[in-house]
KOLFIDO-585918 format. One record per residue (C-alpha): residue in one letter; x, y, z. Coordinates in steps of 0.1 Angstrom, whole numbers, padded with zeros to 4 digits, always signed. Last residue first. Example, Ala and Ser with C-alpha at 12.3 -4.5 7.8 and 13.67 -1.06 7.14 Angstrom:
2
s+0137-0011+0071
a+0123-0045+0078
This chain:
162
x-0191-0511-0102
x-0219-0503-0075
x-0255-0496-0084
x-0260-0458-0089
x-0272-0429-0066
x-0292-0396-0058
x-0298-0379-0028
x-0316-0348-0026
x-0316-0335+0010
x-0341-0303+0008
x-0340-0274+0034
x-0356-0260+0065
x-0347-0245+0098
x-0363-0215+0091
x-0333-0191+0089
x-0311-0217+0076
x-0333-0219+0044
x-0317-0239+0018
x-0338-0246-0010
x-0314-0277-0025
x-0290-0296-0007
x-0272-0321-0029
x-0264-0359-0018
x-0240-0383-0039
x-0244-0416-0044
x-0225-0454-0051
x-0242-0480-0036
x-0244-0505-0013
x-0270-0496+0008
x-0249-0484+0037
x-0227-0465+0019
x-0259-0448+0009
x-0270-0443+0044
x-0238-0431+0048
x-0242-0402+0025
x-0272-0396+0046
x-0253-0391+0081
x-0229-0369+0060
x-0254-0349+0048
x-0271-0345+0080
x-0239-0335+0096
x-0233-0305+0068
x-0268-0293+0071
x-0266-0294+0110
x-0234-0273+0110
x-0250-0246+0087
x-0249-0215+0105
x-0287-0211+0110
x-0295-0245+0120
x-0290-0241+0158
x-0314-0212+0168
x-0331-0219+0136
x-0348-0254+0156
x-0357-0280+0129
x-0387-0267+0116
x-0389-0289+0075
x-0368-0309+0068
x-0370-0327+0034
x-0355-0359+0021
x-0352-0365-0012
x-0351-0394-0032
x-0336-0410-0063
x-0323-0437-0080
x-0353-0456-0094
x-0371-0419-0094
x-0380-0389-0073
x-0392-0408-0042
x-0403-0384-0015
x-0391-0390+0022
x-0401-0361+0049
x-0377-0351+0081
x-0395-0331+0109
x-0375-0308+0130
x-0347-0319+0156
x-0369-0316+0187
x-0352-0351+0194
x-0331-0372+0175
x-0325-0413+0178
x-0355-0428+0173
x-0373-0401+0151
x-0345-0409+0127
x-0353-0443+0122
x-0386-0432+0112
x-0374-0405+0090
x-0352-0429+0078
x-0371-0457+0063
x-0382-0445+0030
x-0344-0442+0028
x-0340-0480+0034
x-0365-0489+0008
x-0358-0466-0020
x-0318-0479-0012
x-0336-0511-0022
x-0340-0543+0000
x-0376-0555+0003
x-0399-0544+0027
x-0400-0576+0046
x-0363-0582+0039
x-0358-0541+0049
x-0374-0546+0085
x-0351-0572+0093
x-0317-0559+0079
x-0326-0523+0104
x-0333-0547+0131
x-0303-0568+0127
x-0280-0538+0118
x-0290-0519+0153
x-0284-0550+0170
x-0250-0560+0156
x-0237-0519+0155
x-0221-0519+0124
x-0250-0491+0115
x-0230-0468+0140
x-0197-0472+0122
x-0210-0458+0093
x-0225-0432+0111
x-0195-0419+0125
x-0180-0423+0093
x-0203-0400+0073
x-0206-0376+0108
x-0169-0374+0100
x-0166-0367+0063
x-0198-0340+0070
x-0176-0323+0096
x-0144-0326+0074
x-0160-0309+0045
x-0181-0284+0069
x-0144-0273+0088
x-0129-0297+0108
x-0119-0278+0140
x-0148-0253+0136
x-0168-0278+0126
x-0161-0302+0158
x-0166-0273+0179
x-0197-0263+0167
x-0208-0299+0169
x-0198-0299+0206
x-0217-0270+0214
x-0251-0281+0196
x-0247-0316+0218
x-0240-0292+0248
x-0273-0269+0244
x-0294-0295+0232
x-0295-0318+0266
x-0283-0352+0256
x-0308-0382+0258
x-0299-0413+0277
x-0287-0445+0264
x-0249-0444+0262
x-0246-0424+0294
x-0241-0387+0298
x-0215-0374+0322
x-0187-0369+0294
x-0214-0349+0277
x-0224-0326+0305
x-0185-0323+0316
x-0177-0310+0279
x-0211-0288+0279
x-0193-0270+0312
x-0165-0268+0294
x-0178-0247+0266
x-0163-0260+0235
């Protein structure tokens, strides 16, 4: 990656907001390295490891007993959640499509760095670990793919654990 993104990152702190340009650089990087399986693999355990966070998981677990504990219930949740921690990103849409599934659409997120595909393979990951997250076992499909838009549709789909 560029090195001046490199020193933009590494000068960043925990809470503040990254600049796109070096956030979009490192995920290049990491895809190139990884390829899309890897990328979304890693983006699955990144998240994972994100929602072991104490805080984050005590207000995540607090708003899903008043709601109710479902995957339908923590994935009705995400494009909120997601408005929390991504910026200019496009807007994210839940639809229930049944007792074990949903998709998520996005709609605008910025062509300039959707149009190769890194940010479908990161979002899938980050859903697939919603999933993890809810217990179950799923899979997520993208559907109506337009990279030139910045648009496509997450379908997740899943079944109660073994």
């Amino acid at each position: 990656m560029a090195p001046a993104s490199l020193a933009t990152i590494r000068g960043a702190i925990g809470i503040q907001w990254l600049p796109p340009e070096p956030y979009y650089d490192m995920v290049e990087a990491l895809r190139a390295e990884l390829g899309a399986p890897g990328t979304r693999a890693l983006f699955r355990r990144c998240m994972n490891r994100y929602f072991e966070n104490p805080l984050l998981r005590a207000v995540v677990e607090s708003f899903l007993r008043r709601a109710g504990f479902t995957p339908q219930s923590l994935l009705r949740f995400v494009p909120r959640g997601r408005e929390l921690v991504a910026e200019n990103a496009g807007r994210l849409v839940y639809e229930n499509l049944g007792e074990h599934e949903c998709m998520l659409r996005l709609r605008g997120f910025p062509a300039a760095h959707f149009r190769n595909g890194t940010m479908v393979e990161l979002l899938s990951g980050c859903w697939e670990s919603a999933l993890d997250f809810a217990g179950v076992d799923g899979k997520v499909e993208v559907e109506r793919l337009d990279l030139e838009r910045g648009a496509c549709d997450f379908v997740l789909s899943w079944k109660p654990r073994a």
